[in-house]
N, C-alpha and C positions, 0 to 999 in steps of 0.2 A: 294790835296783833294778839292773836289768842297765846302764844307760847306767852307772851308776857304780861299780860291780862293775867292768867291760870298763875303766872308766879307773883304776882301780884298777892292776889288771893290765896295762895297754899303754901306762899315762903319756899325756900329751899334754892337750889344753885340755879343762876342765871341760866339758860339753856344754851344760849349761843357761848356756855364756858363751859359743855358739858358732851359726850358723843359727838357727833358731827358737827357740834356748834349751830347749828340749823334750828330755827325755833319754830319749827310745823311740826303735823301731829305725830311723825313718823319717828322723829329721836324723840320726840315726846314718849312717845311709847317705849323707844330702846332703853329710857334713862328715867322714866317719875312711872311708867304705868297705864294701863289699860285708862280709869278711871280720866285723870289727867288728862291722856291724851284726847282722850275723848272730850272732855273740856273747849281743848284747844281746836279741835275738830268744828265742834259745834260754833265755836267763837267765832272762825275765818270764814266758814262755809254759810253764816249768816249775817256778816259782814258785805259780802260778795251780793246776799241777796238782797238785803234792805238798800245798798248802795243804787241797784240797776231799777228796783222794785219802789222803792216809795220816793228817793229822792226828785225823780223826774215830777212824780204823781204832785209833792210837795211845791213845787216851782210854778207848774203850769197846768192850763186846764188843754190845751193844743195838741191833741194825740199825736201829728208827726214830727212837732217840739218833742214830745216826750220820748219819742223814739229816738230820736239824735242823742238826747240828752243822756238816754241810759249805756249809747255806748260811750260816749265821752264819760260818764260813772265808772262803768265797766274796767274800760280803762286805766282810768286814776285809780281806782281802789286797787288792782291788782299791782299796777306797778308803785302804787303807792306801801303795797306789803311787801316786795319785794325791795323796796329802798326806801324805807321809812325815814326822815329827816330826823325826828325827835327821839330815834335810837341809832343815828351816826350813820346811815345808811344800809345797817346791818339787820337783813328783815329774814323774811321765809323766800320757801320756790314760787308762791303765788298758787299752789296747786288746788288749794281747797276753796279759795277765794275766788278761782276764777272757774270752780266748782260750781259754785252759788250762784256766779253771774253766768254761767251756760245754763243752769236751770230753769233761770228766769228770758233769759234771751236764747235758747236754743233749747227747749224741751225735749221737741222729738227727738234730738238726737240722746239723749239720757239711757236710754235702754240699752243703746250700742255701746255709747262711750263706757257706761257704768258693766257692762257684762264685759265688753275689751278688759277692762280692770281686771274684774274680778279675776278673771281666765287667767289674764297671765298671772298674778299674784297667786292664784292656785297651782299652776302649773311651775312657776319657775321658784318664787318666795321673792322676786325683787320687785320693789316696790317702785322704783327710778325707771325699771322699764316699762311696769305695768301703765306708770303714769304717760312716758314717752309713747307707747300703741293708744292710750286713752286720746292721747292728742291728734293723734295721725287718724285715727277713727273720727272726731269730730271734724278735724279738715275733710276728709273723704264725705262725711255725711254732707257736708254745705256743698262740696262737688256735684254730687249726683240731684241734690234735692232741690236745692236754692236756685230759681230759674236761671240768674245769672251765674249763676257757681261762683265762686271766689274772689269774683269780678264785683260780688254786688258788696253794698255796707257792710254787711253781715259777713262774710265773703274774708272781706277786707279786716273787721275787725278779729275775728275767729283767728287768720293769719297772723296779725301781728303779736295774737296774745301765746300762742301755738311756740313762736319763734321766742319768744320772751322768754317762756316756760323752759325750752331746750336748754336756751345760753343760762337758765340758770342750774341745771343740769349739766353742764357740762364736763364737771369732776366728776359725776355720776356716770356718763359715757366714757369717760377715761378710763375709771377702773372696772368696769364691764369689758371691757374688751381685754385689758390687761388680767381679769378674774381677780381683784380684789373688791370688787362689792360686796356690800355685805344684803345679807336678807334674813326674811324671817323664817326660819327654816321649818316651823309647825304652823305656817301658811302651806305649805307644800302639801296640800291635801291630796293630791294622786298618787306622790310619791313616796308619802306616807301611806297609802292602801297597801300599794302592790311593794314596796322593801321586804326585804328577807326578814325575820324575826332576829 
């Protein structure tokens, strides 16, 4: 996992005993910094990719071997960050991991899913939602696009990783609705234009 990778490398307080306890980029950022986080960014979200992207390639030379195989990667690697064995179970949301593995196994949708982000983190500062419409955006796109819609592999796996993501979100849905989430409040770039001085 990159939060522990990054503290590996830079020293300083365990992340999951810091902010949210949450060791992805996002307390990363609220607690070590731009730099750091960034670190850890890079870490999980190429994690995600080398897993779906070369492992398969590694194994076999059977193109629709390799396509089974990278979502069975996909899979493990994301819930494999999310409940890491050799850190007690106590991992990330899976969000940038399974970042990595949608770039490599769902491209096209990338423009949507990644502008969904941006929007709302621009528009609102929460990052737990931004991340929640990112997901609901790449379900939608395998809806409309995917001949079989959610029906097919892809379909299928896109859901279950979709559903993962949420349940790991789900203190994040709680204090969203309750208005204790927190956000980055100089993400808020529209709301920062038009404020009063």
């Amino acid at each position: 996992m990159g939060g522990m990778v990054m503290t590996a490398l830079k020293g300083g307080a365990d992340l999951r005993d810091t902010g949210s306890g949450n060791v992805g980029a996002t307390n990363a950022l609220r607690t070590r910094g731009k730099g750091f986080a960034a670190g850890v960014l890079l870490i999980d979200v190429a994690k995600g990719v080398i897993a779906v992207w070369a492992l398969p390639r590694l194994m076999t030379d059977d193109a629709t071997l390799q396509s089974l195989l990278a979502y069975v990667a996909g899979a493990a690697v994301t819930v494999g960050h999310c409940y890491p064995v050799l850190y007690g179970f106590r991992g990330g949301k899976g969000v940038a991991t399974l970042a990595g593995v949608f770039a490599v196994l769902l491209p096209a949708a990338l423009p949507l899913v990644l502008g969904g982000f941006a929007l709302v983190v621009i528009l609102s500062g929460y990052v737990s939602l931004a991340t929640l419409t990112a997901c609901v955006l790449a379900m939608l796109h395998v809806a409309c696009f995917d001949a079989a819609g959610l029906g097919s592999t892809r379909g299928a796996f896109v859901a279950a990783m979709v559903v993962l993501v949420v349940w790991k979100h789900r203190s994040n849905l709680r204090n969203l609705v309750a208005g204790r989430e927190s956000r980055f409040e100089n993400a808020r770039l529209v709301h920062r234009l038009f404020r009063r001085p």
